[in-house]
Each structure stands twice: as C-alpha cells, then as structure tokens.
N, C-alpha and C positions, 0 to 999 in steps of 0.2 A: 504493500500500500504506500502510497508515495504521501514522502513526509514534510513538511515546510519546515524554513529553518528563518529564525528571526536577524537573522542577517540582512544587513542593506546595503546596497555599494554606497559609496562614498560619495557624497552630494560635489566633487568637485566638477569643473568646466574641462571639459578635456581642451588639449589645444589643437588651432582652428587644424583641418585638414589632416588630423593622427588618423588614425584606425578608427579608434573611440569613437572619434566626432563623426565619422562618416558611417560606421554602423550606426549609431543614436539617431541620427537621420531618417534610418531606413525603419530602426525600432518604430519612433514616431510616428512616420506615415503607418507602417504595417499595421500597428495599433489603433488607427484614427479610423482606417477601412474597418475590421472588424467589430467597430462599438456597435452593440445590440441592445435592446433592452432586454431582452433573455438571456443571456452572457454576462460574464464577469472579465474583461480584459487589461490584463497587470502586465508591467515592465520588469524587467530583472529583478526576476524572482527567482530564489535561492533555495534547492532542495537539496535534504539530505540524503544521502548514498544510504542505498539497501545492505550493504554491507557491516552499521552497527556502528562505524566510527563517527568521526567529527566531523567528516568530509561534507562539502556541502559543491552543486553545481548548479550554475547561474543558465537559468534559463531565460532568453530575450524578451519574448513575449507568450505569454499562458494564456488561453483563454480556457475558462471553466464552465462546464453547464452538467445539463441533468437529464438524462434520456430515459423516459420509463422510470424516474427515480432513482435510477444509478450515475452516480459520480463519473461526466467523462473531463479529463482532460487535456487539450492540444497544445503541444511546445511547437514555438516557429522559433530559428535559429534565423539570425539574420544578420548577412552580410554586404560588405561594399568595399570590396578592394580592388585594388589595380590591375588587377587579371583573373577570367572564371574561375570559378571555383570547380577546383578540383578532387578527385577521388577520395583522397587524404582527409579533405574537409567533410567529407559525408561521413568516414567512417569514425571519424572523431566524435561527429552528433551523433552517428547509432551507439558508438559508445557513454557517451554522457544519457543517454534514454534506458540504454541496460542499467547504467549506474543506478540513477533516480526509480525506476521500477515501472518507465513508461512504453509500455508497446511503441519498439518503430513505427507501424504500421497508421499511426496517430502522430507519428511526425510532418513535419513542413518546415521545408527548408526555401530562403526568399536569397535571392542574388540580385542585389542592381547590376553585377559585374557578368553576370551570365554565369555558365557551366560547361565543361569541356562533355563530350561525349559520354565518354569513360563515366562519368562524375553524374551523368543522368541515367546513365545505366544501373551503375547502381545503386544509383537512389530508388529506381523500379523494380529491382531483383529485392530489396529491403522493404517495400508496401509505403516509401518516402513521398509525398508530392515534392516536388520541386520547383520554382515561380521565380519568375522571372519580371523585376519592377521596371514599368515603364517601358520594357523594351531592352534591347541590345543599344548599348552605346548611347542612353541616355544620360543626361549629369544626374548629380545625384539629389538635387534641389525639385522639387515639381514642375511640371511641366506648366507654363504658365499661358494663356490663351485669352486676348484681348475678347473682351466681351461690352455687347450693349443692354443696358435695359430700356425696354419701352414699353410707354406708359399711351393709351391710345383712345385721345377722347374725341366724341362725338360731338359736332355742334352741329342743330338743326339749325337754316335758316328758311326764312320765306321770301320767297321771289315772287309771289303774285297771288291777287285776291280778289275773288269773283264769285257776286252776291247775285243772287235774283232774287225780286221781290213783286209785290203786285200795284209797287206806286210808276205812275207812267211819268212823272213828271221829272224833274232834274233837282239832284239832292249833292250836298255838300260831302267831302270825304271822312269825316268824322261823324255824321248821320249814319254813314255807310259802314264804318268800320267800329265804332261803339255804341253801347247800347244802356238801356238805365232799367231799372225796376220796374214796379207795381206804382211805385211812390215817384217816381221820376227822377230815382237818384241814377249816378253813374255806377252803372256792373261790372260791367268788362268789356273786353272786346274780340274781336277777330283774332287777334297774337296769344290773349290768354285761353281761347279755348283750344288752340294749339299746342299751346306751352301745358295744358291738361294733360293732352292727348299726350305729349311727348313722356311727361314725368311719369307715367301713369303706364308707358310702356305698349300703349296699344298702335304705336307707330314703329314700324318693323326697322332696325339699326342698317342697313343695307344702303353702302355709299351712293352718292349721287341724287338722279331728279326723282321726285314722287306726286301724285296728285292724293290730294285726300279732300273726304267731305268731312263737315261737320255738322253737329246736329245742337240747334240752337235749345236751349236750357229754358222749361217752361216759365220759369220769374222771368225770363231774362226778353226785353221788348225792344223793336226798333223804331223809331221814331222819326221821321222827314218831314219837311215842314208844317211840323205841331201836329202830323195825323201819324197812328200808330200804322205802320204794315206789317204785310204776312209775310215772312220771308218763305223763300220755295227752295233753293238752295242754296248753300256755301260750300263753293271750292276753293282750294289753298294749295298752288306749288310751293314744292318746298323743293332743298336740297340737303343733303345729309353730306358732311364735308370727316372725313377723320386726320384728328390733329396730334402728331405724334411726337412725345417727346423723350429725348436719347438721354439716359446719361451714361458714362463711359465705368470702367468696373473692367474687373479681372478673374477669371476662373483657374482653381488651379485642379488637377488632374491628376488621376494616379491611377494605375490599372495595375493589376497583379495579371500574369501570361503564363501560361502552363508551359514550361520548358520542353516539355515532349511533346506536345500537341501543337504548341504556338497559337493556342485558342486564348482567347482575352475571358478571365473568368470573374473577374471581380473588379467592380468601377470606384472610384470615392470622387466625386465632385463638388467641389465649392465655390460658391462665392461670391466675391468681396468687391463690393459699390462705395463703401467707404474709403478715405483718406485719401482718394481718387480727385485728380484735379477736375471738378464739375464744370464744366460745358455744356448748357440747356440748348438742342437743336430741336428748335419745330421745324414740323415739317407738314406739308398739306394735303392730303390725299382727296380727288371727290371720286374714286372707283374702287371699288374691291379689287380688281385687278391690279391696280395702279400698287396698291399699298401689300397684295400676297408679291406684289414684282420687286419691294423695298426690301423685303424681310429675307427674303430667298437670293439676293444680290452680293456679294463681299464673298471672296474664298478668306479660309484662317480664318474668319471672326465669328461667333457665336453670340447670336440675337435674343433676348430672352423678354417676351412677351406677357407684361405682367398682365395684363387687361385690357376689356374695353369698357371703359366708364362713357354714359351719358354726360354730358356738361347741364348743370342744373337749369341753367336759361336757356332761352332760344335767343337768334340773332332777328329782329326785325328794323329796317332800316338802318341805321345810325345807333343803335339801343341793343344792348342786350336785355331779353323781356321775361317774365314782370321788369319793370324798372327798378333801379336803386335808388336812394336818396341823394347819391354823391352824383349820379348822370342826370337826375332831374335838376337839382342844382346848375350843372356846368350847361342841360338845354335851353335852363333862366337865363346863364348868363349871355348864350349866343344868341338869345331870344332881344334881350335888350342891347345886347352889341349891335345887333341889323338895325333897329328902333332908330336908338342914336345915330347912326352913320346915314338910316333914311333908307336904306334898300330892303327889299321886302324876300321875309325871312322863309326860307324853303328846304323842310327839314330832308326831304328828298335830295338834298346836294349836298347832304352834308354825310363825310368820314368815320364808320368806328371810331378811327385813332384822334375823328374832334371829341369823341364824350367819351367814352369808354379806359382810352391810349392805344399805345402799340399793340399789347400782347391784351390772352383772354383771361390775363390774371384776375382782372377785374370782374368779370361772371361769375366771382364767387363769392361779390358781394353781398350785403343784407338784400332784401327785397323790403322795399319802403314798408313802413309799418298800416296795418290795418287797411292794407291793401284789400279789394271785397272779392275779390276772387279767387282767396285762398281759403276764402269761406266755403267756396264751391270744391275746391279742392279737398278738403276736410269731408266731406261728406259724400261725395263719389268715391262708390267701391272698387275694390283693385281686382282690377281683371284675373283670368286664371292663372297666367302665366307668372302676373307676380305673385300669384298666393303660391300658387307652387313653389317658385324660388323663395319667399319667407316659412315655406311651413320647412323645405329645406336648412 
C-alpha cells in the first residue's frame, strides 16, 4: 500500500534555465490540465519505499481519485531537457513505481523534449503512457496565440414610416407620428411602439432591411386637425445594423500528444483579456454574411464571440429612442440655436454625432423619467420566446 511521507522539497527558486526550473514548468502546466473536481492533483509528492526504511521518492505530479470506492492513484514523471528522453529515463521511473508500491501500468511519463524510439518502446512493453507537450521542438513556455474578443451588439434603426388612416385631408408630421390618450395627453409614438417591439424580442435579430406592422394600443388615439381617426395600418422599415466591438487578449495553449500514436489527447486552454493594451475597434456590419465573413477572416488569430446583445434603444433620426434627458437637453439647445440665428430648425438634417456624439456609448443612457410609455411597457406580456429564455 503506498505510503506518504511528510517531506516537502524545499521552497527554494531554482535558477532561471537549470533542470529544476524547466521540469517545474512542465510540472505546472501538467498539473493545471488535469485539475478536476473529482480528483485531487498534488506537486512533488514524497512517498515512502515499500521496502521499511526511511527512503522516500518524489513523485512530480499524483493525481488521486476513487473508482468503485477503491483508492486509485496516477504518478506522471515529468521532464524537459535538452535531448528525448531516453530508455534509461523510463527504466528509472519503472523503478521508482516498484519502489513506492505503484503499478507501472498506472504510470505517465510527459517529455516536452520528446523520446527516442527505444524509450517509447519501452514505455509500451511496461503498460507506461508516454506524452509528449506541445509537440516536438516546442519551447518550453506555452504556446501563446493572439486572440480577439467580440462583443456584438444590435442596433435597430428606422428608415421609414407609413400610416394609413381614414382622414382624406393633409395633416402635420407629428399628428402622424404621435399620438395622446383618452384624456388628450401625449402617449407615445410610432418609434416607441417599435422600441416595444424590439425590447420585447418579437422582432427577429437578422442583419439588414425588415418591414414590420404595428398594431396601435387601444388607449392609444390619433388625432388630425382636432378630429380623432381610425388608423388602418402602420408600416415601419427598419434596418438591423451589428456593431462589433474587438478587444485584443491572448490565449495560451497546451496539449499533451501521445508519443506513439501522435494523436492530441488532452487540451488546457486559457484566456487572458486583461493587462492587455485595450484598443476598442467598432466595426459595422448590416448583413449576416458580411459579419460570419469578419469572424472567419485572419489565419493564426483566434476570434472569440462573447455574444449578441440587443442595444437597449433604437436609433430614430438624430435620437436614440425613448429619448434621454441629456439628448432632449442638447435638441433644446439646437432648437434655440436655429431660433436665434433665424433659420428654421429641421431635425431631419440633423447628425447622431449632433445629440447623441461619436460613438453608441450614449444609448445606454437613462430614458427620461416618467416617460408614458414604459407604462405600456410594464404591462405587455413577454412573448414565448423570452419566457423560455427567462424560465431558462
């Protein structure tokens, strides 16, 4: 029965590039692949010889588990020197496994250095795995591989809006495109039963142009000069645009390779977006094609596609909608800007980047407070699609 001994090696730093420092390397990774949570994976661990004395032999890495209830456990000896490992090196581990009381046949032996013929032979005539890190003629450091993460959001906008009604006569653009209650307060409008539609998921995320109706909300009335009409339909182009943005990060890699088979048996990948000099790259997609042609592009680089998020507004004209409080502000001030200068003021020619800025940092502003159509919002149930993903 194999015995543990309270021995510990010595907490020193080996120096850079010895023996030490470049097996502790390979310990490290070996170790970081195998963590389980049904396993118990330990470093140079010290067992004592079956033979009754003091002796004790340093195994690299143990991993311990429980099959059926019985005690099993795997020694990997691990090396990284300057030339394969040879015959001599195997028979030294089948000797330290006789020692400790551990079936060869429960050994694994790992070479970053490779293994000569001879030395794989008989590792298989003894029931050894043998594995091989990274490859043949890899350094002994991980293999490191430029990666991107993207982040890939949705903005719907509206390109056009088309009302039928049963007034024959000629009505003003804001008759046409908002509407007021029972009471004759202002409800909402054309942009917010959109912006419903959009939150609410019942508009399909699939880049580019879409036609959609809408269905006017029975409080909800339109009004042309002073007479109520019947509206008969609303239609709304839209376009679905996806907005993707890079940040740069690094993967580092490590595969274990069966030295006889040269089959890859075991992956460990990581990683790491931090400490990484950030560069935010938007980018603009309005096809599905356009944006599977971004991600599938670049040889050596590795893409990593966190999601596709909705952006909470929609874009209509010059606004992202509901409005905010900081873009009604800045459409007061252009409002009085024209006033004063005497040209008359045409929110139709007017820039995102006049009220909004540059980027769509800004749509994720507040939405003005006690805005009434998030009243309607509140109380419109959530289609199947999002119950499913919340019961998920």
């Amino acid at each position: 029965m194999m015995k543990r001994s309270n021995r510990k090696r010595k907490n020193t730093k080996a120096p850079t590039n010895s023996t030490r420092a470049k097996g502790d390397i390979v310990e490290q990774i070996v170790a970081s692949m195998h963590k389980n949570q049904n396993v118990m994976v330990e470093r140079n661990v010290f067992l004592k010889t079956m033979d009754g004395s003091q002796r004790t032999r340093e195994i690299d890495v143990l991993i311990s588990t429980f099959v059926a209830g019985y005690p099993v456990n795997i020694p990997i000896e691990c090396k990284n020197e300057n030339k394969p490992i040879g015959v001599g090196k195997i028979d030294e581990f089948i000797g330290k496994l006789q020692d400790v009381g551990i079936p060869k046949q429960l050994g694994v032996f790992v070479s970053a250095s490779g293994f000569t013929k001879g030395a794989i032979t008989r590792a298989n005539d003894a029931g050894i795995k043998t594995f091989l890190l990274n490859g043949k003629n890899n350094n002994l450091h991980r293999e490191l591989i430029k990666a991107f993460q993207s982040i890939i959001y949705l903005l719907l906008s509206i390109t056009n809006i088309t009302i039928t009604n049963n007034y024959g006569g000629k009505s003003q653009a804001h008759e046409m495109l908002f509407f007021v209650d029972s009471n004759g307060n202002h409800c909402g409008s054309i942009a917010d039963l959109v912006w419903i539609e959009w939150v609410k998921r019942r508009i399909p995320e699939d880049l580019g142009k879409q036609k959609i109706k809408l269905n006017l909300p029975k409080d909800w009335f339109q009004i042309v000069n002073g007479i109520v009409v019947e509206v008969i339909e609303i239609s709304v182009d839209i376009l679905i645009t996806g907005h993707v943005i890079t940040i740069p990060g690094l993967i580092h890699q490590n595969k274990l390779i069966n030295a006889a088979s040269n089959a890859v048996e075991k992956w460990e990948i990581e990683t790491s977006f931090e400490n990484q000099p950030i560069t935010l790259e938007e980018i603009t997609f309005t096809s599905n094609e356009e944006l599977q042609s971004f991600f599938h592009k670049g040889e050596g680089k590795i893409k990593l596609i966190v999601g596709n998020y909705r952006l909470p507004r929609i874009r209509w004209m010059a606004l992202y909608w509901p409005p905010s409080e900081s873009a009604l502000r800045k459409l007061h001030e252009l409002l009085h800007q024209s006033i004063e200068n005497g040209s008359k003021f045409d929110i139709t020619k007017l820039r995102i980047e006049d009220i909004e800025g540059a980027n769509f940092q800004t749509i994720w502003d507040p939405i003005i407070e006690n805005y009434p159509p998030m009243k309607l919002l509140e109380k419109m149930p959530i289609n199947e699609e999002d119950k499913s993903r919340n019961d998920n």
